[in-house]
Backbone bond lengths (Angstrom), bond angles and torsions (degrees), N, CA, C in turn:
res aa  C-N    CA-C-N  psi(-1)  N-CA   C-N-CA  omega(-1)  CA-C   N-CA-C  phi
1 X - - - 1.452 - - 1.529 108.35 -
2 X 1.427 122.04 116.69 1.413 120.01 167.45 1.265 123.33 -50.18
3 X 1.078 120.73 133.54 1.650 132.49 -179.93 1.878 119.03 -60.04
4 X 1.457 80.00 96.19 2.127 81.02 -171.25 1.583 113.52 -44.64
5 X 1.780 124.30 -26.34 1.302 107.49 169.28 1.551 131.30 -99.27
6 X 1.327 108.40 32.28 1.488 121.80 176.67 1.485 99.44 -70.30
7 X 1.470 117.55 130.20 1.599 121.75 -175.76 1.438 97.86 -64.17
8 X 1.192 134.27 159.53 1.464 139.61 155.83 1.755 98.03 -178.00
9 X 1.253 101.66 88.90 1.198 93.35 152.36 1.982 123.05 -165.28
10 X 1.176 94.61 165.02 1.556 94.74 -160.64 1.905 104.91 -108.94
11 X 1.098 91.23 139.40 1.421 129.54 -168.86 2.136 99.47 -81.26
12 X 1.643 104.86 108.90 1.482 77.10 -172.62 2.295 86.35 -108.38
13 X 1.189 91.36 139.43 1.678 107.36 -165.49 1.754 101.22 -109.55
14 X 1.307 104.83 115.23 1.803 94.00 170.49 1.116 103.31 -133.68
15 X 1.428 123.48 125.23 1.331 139.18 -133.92 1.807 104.14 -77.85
16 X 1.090 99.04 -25.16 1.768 112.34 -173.75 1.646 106.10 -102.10
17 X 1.409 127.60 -9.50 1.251 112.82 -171.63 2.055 92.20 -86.44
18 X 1.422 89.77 175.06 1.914 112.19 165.98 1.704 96.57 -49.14
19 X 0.832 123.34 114.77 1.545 135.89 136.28 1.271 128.20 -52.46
20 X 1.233 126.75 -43.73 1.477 125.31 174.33 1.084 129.53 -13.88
21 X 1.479 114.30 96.38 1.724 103.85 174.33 1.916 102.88 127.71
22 X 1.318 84.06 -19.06 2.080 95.75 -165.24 1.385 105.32 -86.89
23 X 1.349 110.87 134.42 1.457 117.57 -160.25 1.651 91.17 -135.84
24 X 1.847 110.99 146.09 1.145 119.17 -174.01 1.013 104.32 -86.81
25 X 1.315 136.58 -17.18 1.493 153.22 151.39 1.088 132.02 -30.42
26 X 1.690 99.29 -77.25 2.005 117.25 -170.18 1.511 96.22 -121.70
27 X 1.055 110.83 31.51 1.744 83.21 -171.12 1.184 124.91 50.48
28 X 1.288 132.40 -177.63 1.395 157.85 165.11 1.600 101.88 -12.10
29 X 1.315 131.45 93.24 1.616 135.12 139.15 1.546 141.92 -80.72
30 X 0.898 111.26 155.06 1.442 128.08 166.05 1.220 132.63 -151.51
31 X 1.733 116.41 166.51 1.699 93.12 -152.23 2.166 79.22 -159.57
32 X 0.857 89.48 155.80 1.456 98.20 169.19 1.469 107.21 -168.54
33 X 1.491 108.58 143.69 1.682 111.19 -167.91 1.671 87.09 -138.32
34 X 1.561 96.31 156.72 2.022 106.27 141.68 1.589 90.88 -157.43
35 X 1.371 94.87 170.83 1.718 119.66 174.49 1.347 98.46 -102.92
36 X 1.473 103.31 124.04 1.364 112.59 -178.49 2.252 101.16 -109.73
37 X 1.242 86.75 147.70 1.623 90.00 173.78 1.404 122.23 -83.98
38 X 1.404 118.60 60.54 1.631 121.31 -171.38 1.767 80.40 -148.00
39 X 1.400 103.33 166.50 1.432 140.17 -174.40 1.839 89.02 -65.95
40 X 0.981 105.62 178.83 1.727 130.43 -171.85 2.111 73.54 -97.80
41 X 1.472 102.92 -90.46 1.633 106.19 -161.40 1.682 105.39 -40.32
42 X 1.279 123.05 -7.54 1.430 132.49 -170.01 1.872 97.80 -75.05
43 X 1.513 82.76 -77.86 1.686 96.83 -163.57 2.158 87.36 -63.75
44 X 1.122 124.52 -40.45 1.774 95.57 -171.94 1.416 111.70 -78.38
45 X 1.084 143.66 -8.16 1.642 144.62 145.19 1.501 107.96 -50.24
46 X 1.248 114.95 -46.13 1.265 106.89 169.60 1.617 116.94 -75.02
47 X 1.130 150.75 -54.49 1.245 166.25 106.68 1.303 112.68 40.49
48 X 1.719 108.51 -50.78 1.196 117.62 -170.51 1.343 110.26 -98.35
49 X 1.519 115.90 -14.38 1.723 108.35 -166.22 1.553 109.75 -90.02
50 X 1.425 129.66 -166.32 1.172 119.44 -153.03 1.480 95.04 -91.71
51 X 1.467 126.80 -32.42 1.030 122.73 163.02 1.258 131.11 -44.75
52 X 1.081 122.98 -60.14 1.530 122.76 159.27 1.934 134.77 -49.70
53 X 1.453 96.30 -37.15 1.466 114.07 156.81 1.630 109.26 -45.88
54 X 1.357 95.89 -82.46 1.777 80.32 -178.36 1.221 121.19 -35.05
55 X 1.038 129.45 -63.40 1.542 128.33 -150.49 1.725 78.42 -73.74
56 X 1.057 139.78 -77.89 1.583 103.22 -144.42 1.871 106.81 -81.36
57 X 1.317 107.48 4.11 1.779 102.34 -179.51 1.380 90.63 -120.62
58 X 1.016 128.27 -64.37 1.558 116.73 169.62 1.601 109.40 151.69
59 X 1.118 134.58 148.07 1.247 130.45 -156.94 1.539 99.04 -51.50
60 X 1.567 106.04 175.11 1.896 118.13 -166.65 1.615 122.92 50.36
61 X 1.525 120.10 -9.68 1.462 117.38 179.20 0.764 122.98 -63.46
62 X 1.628 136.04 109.72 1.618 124.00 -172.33 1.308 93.92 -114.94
63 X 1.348 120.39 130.55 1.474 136.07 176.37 1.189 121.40 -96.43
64 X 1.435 119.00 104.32 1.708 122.85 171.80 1.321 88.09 -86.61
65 X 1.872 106.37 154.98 1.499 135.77 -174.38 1.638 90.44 -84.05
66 X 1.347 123.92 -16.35 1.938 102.22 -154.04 1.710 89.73 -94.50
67 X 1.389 90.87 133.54 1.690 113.83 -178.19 1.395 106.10 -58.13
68 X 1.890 121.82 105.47 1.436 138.46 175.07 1.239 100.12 99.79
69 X 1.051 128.52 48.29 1.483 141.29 151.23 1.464 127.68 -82.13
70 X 0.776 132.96 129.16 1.994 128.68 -155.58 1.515 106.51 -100.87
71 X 0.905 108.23 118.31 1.591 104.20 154.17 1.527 122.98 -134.84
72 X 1.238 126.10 163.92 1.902 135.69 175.80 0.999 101.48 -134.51
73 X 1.484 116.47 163.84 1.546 151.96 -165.28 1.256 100.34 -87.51
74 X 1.576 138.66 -178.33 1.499 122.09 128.07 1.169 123.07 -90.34
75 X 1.904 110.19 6.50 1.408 109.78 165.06 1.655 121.74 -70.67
76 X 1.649 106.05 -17.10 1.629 130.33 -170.67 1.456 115.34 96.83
77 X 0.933 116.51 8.78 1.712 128.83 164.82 1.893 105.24 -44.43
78 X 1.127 122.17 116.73 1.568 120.44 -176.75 1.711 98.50 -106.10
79 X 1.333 122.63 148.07 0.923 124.95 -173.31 2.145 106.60 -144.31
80 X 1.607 98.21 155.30 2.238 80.48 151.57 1.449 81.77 -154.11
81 X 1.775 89.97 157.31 1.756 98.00 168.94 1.582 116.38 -67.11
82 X 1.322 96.49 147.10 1.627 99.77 -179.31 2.011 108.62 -112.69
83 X 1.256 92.17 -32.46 1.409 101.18 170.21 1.566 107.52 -160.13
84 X 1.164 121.88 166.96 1.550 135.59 162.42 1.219 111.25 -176.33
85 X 2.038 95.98 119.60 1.649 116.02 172.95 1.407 113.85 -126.77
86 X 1.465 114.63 122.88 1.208 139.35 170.14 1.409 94.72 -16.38
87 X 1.460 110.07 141.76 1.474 124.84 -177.43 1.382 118.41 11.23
88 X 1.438 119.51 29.11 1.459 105.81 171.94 2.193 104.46 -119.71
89 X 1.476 112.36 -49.88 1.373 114.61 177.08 1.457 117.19 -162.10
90 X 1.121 124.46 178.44 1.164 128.25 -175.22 1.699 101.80 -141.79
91 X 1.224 103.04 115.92 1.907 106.98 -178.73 1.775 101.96 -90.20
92 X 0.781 140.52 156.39 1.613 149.89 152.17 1.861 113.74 -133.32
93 X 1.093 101.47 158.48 1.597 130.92 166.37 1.423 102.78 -88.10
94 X 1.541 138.46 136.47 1.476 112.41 169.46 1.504 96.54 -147.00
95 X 1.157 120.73 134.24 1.469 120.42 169.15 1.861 107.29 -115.90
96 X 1.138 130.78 92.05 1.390 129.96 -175.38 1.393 101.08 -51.53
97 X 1.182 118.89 161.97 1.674 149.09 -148.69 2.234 79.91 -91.51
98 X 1.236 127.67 119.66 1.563 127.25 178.04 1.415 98.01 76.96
99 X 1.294 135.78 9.38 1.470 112.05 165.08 1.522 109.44 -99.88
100 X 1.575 101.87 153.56 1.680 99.52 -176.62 1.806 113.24 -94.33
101 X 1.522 114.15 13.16 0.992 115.48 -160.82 1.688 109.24 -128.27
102 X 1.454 131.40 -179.87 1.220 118.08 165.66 1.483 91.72 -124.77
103 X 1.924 114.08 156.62 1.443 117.02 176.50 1.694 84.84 -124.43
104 X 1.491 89.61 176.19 1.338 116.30 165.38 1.547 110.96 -103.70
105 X 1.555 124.27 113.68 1.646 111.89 163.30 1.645 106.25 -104.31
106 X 1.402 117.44 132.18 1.409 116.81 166.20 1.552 110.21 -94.10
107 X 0.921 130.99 170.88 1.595 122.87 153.40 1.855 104.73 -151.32
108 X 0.970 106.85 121.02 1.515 118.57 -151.37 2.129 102.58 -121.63
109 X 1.127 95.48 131.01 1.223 97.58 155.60 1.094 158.62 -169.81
110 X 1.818 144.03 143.72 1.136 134.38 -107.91 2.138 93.09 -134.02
111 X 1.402 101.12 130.10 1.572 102.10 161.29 1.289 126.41 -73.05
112 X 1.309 126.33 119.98 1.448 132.75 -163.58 1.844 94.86 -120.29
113 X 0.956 119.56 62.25 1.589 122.90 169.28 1.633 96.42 54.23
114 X 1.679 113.94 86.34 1.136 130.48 157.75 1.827 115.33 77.23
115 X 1.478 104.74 -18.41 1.374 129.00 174.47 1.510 113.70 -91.49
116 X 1.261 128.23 160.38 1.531 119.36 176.07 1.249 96.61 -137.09
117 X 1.625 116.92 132.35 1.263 121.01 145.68 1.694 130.38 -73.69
118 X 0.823 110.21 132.23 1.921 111.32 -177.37 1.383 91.80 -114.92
119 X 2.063 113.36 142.52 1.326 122.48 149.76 1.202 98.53 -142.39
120 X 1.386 112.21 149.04 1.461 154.29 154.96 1.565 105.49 -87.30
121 X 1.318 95.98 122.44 1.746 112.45 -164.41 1.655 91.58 -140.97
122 X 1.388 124.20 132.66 1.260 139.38 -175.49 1.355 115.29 -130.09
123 X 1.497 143.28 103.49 1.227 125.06 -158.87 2.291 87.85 -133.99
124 X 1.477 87.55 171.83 1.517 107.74 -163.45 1.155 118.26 57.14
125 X 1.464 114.88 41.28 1.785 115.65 163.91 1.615 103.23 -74.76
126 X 1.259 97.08 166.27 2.035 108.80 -164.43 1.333 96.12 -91.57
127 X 1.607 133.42 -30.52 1.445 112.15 -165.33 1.596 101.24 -155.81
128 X 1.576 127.74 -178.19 0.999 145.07 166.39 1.887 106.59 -60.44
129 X 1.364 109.47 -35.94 1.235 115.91 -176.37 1.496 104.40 -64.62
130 X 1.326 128.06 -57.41 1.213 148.26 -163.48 1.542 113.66 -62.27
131 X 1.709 102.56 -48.47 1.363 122.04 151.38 1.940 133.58 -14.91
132 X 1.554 77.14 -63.61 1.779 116.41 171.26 1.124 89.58 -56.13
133 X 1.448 113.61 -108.00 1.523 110.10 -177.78 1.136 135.05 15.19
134 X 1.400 119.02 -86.94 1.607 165.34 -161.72 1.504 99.99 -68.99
135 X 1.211 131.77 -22.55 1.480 147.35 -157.19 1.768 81.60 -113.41
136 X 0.876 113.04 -75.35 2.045 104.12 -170.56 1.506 99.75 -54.24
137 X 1.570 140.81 -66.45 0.955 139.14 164.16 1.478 123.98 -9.78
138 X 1.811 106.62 -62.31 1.494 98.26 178.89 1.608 105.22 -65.61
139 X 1.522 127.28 -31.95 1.351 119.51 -149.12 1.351 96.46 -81.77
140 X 1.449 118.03 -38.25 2.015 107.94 164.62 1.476 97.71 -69.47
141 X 1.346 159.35 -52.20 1.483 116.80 170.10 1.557 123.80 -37.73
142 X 1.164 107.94 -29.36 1.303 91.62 -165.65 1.826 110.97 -85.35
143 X 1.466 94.63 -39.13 1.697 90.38 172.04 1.669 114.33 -41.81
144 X 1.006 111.75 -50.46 1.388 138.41 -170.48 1.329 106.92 -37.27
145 X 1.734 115.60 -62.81 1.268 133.18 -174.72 1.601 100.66 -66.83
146 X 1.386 124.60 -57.74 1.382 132.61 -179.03 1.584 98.37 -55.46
147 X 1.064 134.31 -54.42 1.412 111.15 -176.32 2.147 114.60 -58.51
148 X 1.310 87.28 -40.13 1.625 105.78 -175.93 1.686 118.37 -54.79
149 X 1.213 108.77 -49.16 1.395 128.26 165.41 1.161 95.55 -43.25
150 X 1.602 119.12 -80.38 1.706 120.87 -155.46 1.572 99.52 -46.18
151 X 1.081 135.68 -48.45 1.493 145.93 -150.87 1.849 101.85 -71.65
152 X 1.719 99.89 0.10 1.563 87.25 -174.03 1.659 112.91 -115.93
């Protein structure tokens, strides 16, 4: 059985469309941030627990810290750790449940004087279309978490 997180994927480039977002790097990114009013150790306790897992990986994701560790959704989302540092980010591998591709999601975050900024950063998407997508997606994760947080 081929390995669902083997990278393979192709970059489609049209020389006249919006670029925004296109990296000579990862391909296709996106990124969405806010400053939330909770502690750094606040929002990554939350971040890290299973509650918070779902909503931004998706329900059933259990995340081990050791770099190439596997986890799935019960939507079928396949994932492995790529990195994880104490109150600073969490890297993943992610192949969504019907996608033919694997991305990278980071979600990173920064102390802004007692406040924390959080972003969700998505890189090796296939197109401008996907882009779109992937950009509303993170921004309902993120409502999601911001409502979720307050509730704790």
């Amino acid at each position: 059985m081929p390995d669902p997180l083997k990278r393979s994927v192709r970059v489609d480039m049209d020389p006249v469309a919006d670029t925004t977002g296109l990296s000579k790097d990862v391909g296709w990114t996106v990124g969405v941030s806010k400053t939330l009013p909770y502690t750094i150790e606040t929002v990554w306790a939350f971040l890290t627990s299973p509650a918070g897992i779902a909503i931004w990986l998706g329900p059933g994701a259990v995340l081990n810290r050791a770099k190439g560790s596997r986890f799935q959704t019960t939507a079928g989302a396949v994932g492995d750790m790529r990195s994880y540092r104490d109150l600073d980010r969490v890297r993943v591998s992610l192949r969504p449940a019907g996608w033919d591709h694997v991305t990278t999601v980071q979600v990173a975050l920064q102390d802004k004087q007692g406040q924390t900024m959080i972003r969700f950063h998505q890189e090796w998407l296939v197109d401008a279309a996907e882009r779109g997508r992937q950009r509303q997606h993170w921004t309902d994760v993120l409502a999601a978490f911001t409502a979720a947080i307050a509730k704790r």
